[in-house]
C-alpha positions in Angstrom: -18.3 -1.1 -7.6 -16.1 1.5 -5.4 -13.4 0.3 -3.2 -13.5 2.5 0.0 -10.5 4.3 1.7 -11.1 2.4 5.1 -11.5 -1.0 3.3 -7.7 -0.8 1.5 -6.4 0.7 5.2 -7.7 -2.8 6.8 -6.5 -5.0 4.5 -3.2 -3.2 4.3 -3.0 -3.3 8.0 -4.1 -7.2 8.2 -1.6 -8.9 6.2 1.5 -6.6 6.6 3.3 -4.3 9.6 2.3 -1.0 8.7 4.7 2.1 10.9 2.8 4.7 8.9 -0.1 5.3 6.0 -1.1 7.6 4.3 -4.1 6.7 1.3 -6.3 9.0 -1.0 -8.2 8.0 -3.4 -11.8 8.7 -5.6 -12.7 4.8 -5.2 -11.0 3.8 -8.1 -7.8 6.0 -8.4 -5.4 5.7 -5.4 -2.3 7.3 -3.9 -0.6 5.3 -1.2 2.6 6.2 1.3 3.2 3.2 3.5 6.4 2.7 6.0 6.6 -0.9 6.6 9.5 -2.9 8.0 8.3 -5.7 5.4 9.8 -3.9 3.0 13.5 -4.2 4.2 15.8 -5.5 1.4 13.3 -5.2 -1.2 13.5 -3.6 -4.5 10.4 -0.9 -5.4 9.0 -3.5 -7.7 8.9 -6.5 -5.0 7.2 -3.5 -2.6 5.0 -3.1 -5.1 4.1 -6.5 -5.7 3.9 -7.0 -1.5 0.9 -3.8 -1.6 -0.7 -5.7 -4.3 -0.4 -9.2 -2.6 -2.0 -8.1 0.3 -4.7 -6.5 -1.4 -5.6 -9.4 -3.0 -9.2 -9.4 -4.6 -9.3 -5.9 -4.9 -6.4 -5.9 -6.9 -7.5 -9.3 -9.2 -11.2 -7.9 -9.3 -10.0 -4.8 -11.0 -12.1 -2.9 -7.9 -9.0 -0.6 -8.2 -8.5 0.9 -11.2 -5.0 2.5 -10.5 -2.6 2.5 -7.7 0.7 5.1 -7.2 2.6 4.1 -4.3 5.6 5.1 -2.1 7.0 3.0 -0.3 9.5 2.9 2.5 10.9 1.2 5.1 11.1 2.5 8.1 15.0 3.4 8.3 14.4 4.8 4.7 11.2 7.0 6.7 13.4 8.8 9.2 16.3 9.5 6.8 13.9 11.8 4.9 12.8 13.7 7.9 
């Protein structure tokens, strides 16, 4: 079974603030930039772990196969112009 773009975007959206995303993907294989103020204070792994959190079954399921990520917050966001 293939996740769909639109499907990780919603349950992103649901369960954490989301300034900016940006998410490509083959249904298995994904590439994620997210600007979230949850992720003030955090350390890359805990961000990490906060994506995967919220994408719950997905994640458990092994729907998604692999997952590269950038994230930011949105102080970090602006810095890089």
């Amino acid at each position: 079974m293939m996740v769909r773009l639109e499907d990780i975007e919603v349950a992103l959206r649901e369960k954490m603030p989301v300034s900016h995303l940006v998410l490509n993907g083959d249904g298995r294989h994904f590439e994620l930039l997210m600007v979230s103020e949850a992720f003030a204070g955090l350390s890359r792994v805990r961000r990490h772990q906060a994506v995967y959190g919220a994408l719950g079954d997905a994640m458990r399921d092994e729907l998604v196969h692999a997952l590269t990520m950038q994230t930011f917050t949105p102080e970090e966001w602006a810095q890089r112009g």
